[in-house]
C-alpha positions as a Markdown table, in Angstrom:
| # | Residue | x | y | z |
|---|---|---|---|---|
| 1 | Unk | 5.4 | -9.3 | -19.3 |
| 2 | Unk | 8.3 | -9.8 | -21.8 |
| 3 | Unk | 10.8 | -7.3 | -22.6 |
| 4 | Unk | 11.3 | -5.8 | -25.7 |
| 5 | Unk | 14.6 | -8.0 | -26.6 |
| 6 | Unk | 12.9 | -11.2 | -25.5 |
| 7 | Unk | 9.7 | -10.5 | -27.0 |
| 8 | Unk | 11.7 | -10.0 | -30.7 |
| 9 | Unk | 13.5 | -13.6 | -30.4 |
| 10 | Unk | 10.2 | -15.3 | -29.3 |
| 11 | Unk | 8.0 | -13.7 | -32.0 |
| 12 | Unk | 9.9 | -12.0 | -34.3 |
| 13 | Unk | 13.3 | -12.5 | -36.0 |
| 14 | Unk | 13.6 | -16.0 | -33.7 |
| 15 | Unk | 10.4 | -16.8 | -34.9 |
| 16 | Unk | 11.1 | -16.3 | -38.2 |
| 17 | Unk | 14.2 | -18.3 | -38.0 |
| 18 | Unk | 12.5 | -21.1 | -36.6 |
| 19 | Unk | 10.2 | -21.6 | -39.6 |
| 20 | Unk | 12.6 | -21.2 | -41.7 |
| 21 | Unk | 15.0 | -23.9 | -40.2 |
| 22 | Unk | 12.1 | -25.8 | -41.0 |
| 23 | Unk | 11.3 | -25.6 | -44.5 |
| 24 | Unk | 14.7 | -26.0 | -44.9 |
| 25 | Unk | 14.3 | -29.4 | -42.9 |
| 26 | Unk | 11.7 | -29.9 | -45.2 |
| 27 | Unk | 14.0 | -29.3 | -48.1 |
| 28 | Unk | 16.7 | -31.5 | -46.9 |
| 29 | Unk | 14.6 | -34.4 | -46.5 |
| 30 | Unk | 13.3 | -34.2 | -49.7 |
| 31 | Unk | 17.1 | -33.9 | -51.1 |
| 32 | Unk | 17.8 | -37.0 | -48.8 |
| 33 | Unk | 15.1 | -38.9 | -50.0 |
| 34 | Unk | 15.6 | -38.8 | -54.1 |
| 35 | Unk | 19.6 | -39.2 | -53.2 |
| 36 | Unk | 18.4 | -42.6 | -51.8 |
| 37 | Unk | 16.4 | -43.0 | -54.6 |
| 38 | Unk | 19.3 | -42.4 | -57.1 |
| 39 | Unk | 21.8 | -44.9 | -55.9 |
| 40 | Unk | 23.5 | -42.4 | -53.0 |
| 41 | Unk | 24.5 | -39.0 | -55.1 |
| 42 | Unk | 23.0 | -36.4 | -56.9 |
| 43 | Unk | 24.6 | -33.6 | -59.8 |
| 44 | Unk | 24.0 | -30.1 | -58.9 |
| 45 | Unk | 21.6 | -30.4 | -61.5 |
| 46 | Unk | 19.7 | -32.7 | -60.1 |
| 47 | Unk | 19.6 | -30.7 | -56.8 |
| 48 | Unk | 18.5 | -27.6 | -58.5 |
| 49 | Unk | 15.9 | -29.4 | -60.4 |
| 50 | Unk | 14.5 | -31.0 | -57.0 |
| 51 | Unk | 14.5 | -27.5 | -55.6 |
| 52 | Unk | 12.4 | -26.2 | -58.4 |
| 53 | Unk | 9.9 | -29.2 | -57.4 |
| 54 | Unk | 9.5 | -28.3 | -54.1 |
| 55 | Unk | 9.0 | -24.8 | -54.5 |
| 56 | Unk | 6.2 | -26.1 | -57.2 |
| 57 | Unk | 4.6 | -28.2 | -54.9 |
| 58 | Unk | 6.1 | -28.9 | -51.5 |
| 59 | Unk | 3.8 | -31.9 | -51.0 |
| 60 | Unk | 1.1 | -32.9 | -49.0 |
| 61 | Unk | 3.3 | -33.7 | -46.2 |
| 62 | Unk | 4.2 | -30.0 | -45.5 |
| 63 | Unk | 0.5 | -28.6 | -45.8 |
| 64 | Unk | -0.2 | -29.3 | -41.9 |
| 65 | Unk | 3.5 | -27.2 | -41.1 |
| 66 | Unk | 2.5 | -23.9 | -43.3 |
| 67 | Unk | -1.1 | -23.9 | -41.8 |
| 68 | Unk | 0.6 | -24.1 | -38.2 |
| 69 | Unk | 3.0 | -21.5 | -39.3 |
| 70 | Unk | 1.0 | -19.0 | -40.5 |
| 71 | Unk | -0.9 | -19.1 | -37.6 |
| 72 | Unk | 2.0 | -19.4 | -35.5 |
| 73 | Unk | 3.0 | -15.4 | -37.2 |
| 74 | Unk | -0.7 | -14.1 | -37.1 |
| 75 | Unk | -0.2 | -14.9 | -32.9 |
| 76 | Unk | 3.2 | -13.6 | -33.0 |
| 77 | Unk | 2.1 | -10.6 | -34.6 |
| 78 | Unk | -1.2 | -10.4 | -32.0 |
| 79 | Unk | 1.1 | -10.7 | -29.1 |
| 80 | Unk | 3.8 | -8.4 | -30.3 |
| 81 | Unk | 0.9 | -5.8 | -30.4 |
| 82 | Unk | -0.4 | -6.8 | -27.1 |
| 83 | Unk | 3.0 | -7.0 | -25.4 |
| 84 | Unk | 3.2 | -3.3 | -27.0 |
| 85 | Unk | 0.0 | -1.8 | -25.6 |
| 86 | Unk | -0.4 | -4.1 | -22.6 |
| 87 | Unk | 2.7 | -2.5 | -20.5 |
| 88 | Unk | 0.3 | -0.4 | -18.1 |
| 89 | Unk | -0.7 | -2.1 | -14.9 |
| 90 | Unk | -4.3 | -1.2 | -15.0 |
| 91 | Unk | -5.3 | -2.2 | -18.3 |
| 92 | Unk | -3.2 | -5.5 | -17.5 |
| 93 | Unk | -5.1 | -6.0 | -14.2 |
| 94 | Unk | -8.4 | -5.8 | -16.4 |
| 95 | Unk | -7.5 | -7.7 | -19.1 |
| 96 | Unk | -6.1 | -10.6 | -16.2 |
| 97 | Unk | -10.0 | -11.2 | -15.6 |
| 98 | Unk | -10.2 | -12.9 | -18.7 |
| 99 | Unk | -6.6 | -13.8 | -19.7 |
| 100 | Unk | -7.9 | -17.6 | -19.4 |
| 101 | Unk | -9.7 | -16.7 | -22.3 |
| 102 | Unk | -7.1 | -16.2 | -24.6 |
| 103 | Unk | -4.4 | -18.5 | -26.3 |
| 104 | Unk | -1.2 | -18.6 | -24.7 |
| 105 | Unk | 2.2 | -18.6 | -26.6 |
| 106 | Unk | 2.0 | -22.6 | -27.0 |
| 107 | Unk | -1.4 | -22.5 | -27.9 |
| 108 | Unk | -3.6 | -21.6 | -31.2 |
| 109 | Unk | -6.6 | -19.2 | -31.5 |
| 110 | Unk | -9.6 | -22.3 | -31.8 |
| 111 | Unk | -13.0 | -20.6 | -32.3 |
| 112 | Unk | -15.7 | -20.9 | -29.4 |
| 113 | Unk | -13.0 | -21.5 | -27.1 |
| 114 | Unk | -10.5 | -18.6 | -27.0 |
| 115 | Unk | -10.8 | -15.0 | -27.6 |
| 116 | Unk | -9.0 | -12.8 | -30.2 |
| 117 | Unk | -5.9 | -10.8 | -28.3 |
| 118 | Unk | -7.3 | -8.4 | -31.1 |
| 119 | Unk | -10.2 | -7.7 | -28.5 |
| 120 | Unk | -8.1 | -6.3 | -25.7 |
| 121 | Unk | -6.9 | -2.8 | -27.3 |
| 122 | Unk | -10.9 | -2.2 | -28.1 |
| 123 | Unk | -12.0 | -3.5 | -24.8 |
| 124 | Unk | -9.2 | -1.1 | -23.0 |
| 125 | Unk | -10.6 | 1.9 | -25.1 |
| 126 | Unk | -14.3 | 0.7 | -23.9 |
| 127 | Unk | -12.8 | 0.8 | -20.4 |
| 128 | Unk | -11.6 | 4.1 | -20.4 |
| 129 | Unk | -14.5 | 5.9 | -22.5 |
| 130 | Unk | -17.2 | 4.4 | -19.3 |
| 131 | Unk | -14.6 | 5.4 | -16.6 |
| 132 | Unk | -13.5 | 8.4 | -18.4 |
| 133 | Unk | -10.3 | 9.9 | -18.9 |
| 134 | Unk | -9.5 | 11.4 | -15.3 |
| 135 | Unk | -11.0 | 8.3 | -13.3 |
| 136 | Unk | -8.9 | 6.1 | -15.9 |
| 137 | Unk | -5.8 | 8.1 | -15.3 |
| 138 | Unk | -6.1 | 7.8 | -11.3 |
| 139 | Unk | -6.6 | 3.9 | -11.7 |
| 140 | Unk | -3.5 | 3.7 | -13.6 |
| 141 | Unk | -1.6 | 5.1 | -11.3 |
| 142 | Unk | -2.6 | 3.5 | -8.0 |
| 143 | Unk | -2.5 | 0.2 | -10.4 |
| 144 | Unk | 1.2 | 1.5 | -11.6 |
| 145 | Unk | 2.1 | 1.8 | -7.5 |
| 146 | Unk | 0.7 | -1.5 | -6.5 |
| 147 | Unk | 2.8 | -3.3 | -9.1 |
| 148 | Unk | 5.8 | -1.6 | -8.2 |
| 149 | Unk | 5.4 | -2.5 | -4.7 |
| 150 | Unk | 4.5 | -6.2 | -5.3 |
| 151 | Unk | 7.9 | -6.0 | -7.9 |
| 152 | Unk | 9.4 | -5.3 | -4.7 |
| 153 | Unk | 7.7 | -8.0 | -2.2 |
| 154 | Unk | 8.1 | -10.7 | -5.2 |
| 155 | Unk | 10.9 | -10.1 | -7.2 |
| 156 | Unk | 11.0 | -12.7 | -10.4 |
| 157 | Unk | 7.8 | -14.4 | -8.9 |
| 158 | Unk | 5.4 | -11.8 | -9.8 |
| 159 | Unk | 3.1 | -11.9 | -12.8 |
């Protein structure tokens, strides 16, 4: 599991600045393009009015990136959540049953093939409402023991 600090650079701010280097990419290439087009130089007119364009219409080049990015922040923003509510050992131990289920960091939700991480906090509260609150409480904490024991045997090797 990811701590907090690593968790924000691979989905949040780092995230964020990874798009963004991107459209800016974007940007530049365009720039780069209509300076070819115009002999080698552009007026900072010309810049700004290019800049207007793209912000217009970005082109059909750049469709494929902003559907990949905003689903690249709708998992971010799943996994931040699940990173959040995931940190005890027997609702992770669960949820490990079907974690083949559901899209990894470097993949994207696809339909009929992977499930929602938005299913785990309901299927953790379904958990705990059959086991009930005193049975769920005892699992945790044998669950919480094993994994600190296991820390110990493994060290960076266990997941």
């Amino acid at each position: 599991m990811a701590n907090g600090s690593s968790t924000i650079s691979e989905y949040g701010l780092g995230k964020f600045r990874v798009i963004s280097k991107q459209v800016m990419d974007f940007f530049v290439d365009c720039i780069l393009r209509r300076t070819e087009a115009q002999g080698g130089s552009l007026s900072a007119n010309d810049i700004r009015k290019e800049l207007q364009r793209f912000k217009a219409d970005p082109g059909e080049d750049t469709t494929p990136f902003f559907n990949d990015a905003w689903r690249e922040c709708t998992f971010s923003v799943e996994r931040l959540r699940w990173d959040k509510e995931g940190r005890y050992s027997f609702e992770r131990l669960i949820v490990n049953t079907f974690m083949h289920l559901l899209p990894t960091s470097d993949h994207i939700l696809v339909q009929r093939e992977h499930l929602s991480h938005r299913i785990i906090p309901v299927f953790v509260i379904a958990i705990q409402q059959m086991l009930g609150q005193k049975l769920s409480d005892k699992h945790e904490d044998l669950y919480r023991a094993m994994v600190s024991r296991m820390q110990v045997q493994h060290c960076n090797e266990f997941n």
